[in-house]
N, C-alpha and C positions, 0 to 999 in steps of 0.2 A: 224095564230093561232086562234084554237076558243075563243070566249068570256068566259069568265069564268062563271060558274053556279052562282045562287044566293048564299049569303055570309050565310042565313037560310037554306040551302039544304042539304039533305044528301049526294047530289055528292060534293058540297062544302068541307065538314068535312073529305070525303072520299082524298078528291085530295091534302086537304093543313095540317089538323089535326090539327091545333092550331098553327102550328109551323110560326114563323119568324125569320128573319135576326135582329138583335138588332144592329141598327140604331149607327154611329156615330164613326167607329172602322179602318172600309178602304174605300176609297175613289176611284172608277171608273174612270180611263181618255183612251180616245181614240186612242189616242200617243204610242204604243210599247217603252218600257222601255226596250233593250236586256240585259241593268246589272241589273236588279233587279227580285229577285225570286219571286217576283208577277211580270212582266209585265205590264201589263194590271191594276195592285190596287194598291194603296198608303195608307200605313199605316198612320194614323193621329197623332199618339202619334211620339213624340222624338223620343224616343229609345224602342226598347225591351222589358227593364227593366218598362221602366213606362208605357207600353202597359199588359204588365202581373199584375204589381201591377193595373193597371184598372177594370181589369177582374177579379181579385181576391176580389175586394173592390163591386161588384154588388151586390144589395141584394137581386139577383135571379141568381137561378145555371144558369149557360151556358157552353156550348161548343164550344171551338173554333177549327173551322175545315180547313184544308187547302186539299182542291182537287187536286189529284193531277191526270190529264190525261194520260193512257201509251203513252209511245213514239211510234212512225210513228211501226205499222208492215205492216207483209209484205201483209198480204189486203188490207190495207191503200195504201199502195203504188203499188197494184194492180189495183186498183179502177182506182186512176189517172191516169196510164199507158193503161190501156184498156178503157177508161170511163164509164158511171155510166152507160148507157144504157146498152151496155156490159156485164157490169159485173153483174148486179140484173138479166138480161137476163140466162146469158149462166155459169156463173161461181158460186153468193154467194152462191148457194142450192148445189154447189157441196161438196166431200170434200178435193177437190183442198188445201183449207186453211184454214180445221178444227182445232178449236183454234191455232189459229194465231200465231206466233213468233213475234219477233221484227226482224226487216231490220240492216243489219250494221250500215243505218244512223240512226236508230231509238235507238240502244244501243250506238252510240257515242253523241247521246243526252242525254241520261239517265247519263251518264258519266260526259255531261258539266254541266246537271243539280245538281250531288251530288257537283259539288265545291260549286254551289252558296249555296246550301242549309247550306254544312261544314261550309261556312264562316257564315253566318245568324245564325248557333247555336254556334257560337265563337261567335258574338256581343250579343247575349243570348235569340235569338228566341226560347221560349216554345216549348218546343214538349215531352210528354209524354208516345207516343202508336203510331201504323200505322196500321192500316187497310188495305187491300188489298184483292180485287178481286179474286176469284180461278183461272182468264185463264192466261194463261200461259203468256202474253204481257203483263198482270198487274203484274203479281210473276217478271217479268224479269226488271219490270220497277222499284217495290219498292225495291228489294234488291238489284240494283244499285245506285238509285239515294239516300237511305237511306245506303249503304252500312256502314256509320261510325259508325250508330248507330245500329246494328248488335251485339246482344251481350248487350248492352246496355239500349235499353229498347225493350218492347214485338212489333213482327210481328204478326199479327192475320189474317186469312184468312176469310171474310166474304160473304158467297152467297149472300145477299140482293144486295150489291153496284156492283153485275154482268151488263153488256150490256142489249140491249133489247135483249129477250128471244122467239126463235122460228124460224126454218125454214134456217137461215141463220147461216152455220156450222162455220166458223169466231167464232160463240158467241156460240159456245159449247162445254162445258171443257174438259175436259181429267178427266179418273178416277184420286181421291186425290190419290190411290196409288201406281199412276206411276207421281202424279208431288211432291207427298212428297219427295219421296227422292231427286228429283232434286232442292228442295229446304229446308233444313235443317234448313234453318232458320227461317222458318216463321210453326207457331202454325195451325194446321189445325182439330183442334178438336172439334171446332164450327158448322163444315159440317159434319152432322148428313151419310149422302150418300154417299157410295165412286163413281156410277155410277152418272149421270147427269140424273136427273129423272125431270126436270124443263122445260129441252129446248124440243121442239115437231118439228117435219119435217114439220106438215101443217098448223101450227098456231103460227103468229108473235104477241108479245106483242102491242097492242095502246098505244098511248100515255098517255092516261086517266091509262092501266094498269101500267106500269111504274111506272107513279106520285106516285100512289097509294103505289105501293112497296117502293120508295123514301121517302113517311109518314111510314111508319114503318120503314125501317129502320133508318133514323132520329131519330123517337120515342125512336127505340130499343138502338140507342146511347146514347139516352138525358137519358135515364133514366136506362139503365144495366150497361155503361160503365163508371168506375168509373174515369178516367183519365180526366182530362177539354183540355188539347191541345194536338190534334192529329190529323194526316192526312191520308187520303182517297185516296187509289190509285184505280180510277176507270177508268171508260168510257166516251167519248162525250154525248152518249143518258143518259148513267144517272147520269151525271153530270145536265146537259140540265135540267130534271127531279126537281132535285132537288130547282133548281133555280125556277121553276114554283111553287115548294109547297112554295117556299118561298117569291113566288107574287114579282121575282127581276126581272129587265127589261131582256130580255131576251140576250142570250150572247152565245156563239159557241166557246169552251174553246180549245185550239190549241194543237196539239201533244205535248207531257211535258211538259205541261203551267200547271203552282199553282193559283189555284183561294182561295181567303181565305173567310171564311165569320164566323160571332159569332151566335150561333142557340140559341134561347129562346124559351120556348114552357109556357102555361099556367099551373100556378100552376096546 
């Protein structure tokens, strides 16, 4: 990874926007946890309950986000099966696996994922909103793994928290109005475009582009959305993204793995 620009630069301001992780909420271990809906993070507080009354007692807004990666599709599990040389080669620019499905094994994770989640909002894990990706392996991921709370509270579809964008038809949506109806439940009025007018055949998003889209949409949460806990159902690259605006050690979030993190941004 590159060095990061100076902390006085306008590429600085352009890549992180103010925004951080506020310190002190979950805790990183290296050890896989398979029963816990973070894996990978350990909540610091007790319970639930006294992790919400923390959040709520700050006296600065915050959002708490829990990322939530789709499960394995079926590119993902192309990749592997063909390898990477391969597949960047002779396959991603096709459109073999324009916007991607989920795998059988990728929707019976989505599956083992909604129990743990159901149990974590039985012991009274916050959740207010869900966000979600327009392609079609994010729609398939959150209205499974969230399936309980359908009806319950709002599904939103958001362009921002898309993949990288460009070249590789995997990360190129389908019109909203052949995946609205396949998904009923989720709000898709946020997406100004019914065609994908984002993604380009000869030009992949950088890294540096990304990030950049990851400070707005951050931004666009910390300060349009009025809900404090909710979850992101996105991608590895901009998940990855995110975690860079937010100067966290870097981290490669696993097919339906929940990464959580609390976003501050400056007054």
């Amino acid at each position: 990874m590159s060095a990061s620009p100076p902390k006085d630069s306008a590429l600085y301001a352009a890549l992180h926007g103010g925004c951080h992780a506020a310190p002190g909420h979950f805790n990183y271990h290296s050890t896989p946890d398979p029963s816990s809906i973070f894996e990978h993070f350990q909540r610091t507080a007790a319970t639930w309950q006294e992790f919400e009354q923390a959040i709520r007692a700050m006296p600065r807004k915050v959002k708490v986000l829990y990322f939530l990666r789709h499960a394995e599709g079926e590119h993902n599990a192309a990749k592997i099966r063909l390898g990477a040389e391969v597949w960047f080669r002779d396959v991603a620019c096709t459109d073999q696996y324009l916007d991607a499905l989920l795998t059988t094994k990728g929707q019976a994770a989505a599956e083992s994922a909604s129990l743990k989640v159901q149990a974590e909002l039985q012991n009274g894990m916050p959740l207010e909103k869900v966000i979600v990706s327009p392609l079609r392996r994010t729609l398939q991921t959150a209205t499974t793994v969230f399936s309980h709370q359908i009806g319950r509270i709002p599904l939103v579809s958001m362009e921002l928290c898309r993949e990288t964008m460009g070249m590789h038809t995997c990360d190129k949506r389908s019109p909203i109005s052949v995946v609205k109806p396949l998904f009923p439940s989720v709000d898709f009025s946020l997406i100004q475009d019914d065609q994908d007018v984002l993604w380009r055949p000869d030009v992949r998003e950088s890294l540096d582009d990304i990030q950049a889209r990851a400070v707005t949409f951050l931004k666009q949460v910390y300060h349009d959305v009025p809900e404090t806990f909710i979850a992101v159902t996105s991608h590895v690259g901009f998940i990855g993204a995110c975690f860079r605006v937010l100067e966290l050690p870097e981290y490669r979030v696993s097919n339906c793995e929940i990464v959580p993190f609390v976003l501050e941004l400056p007054k």
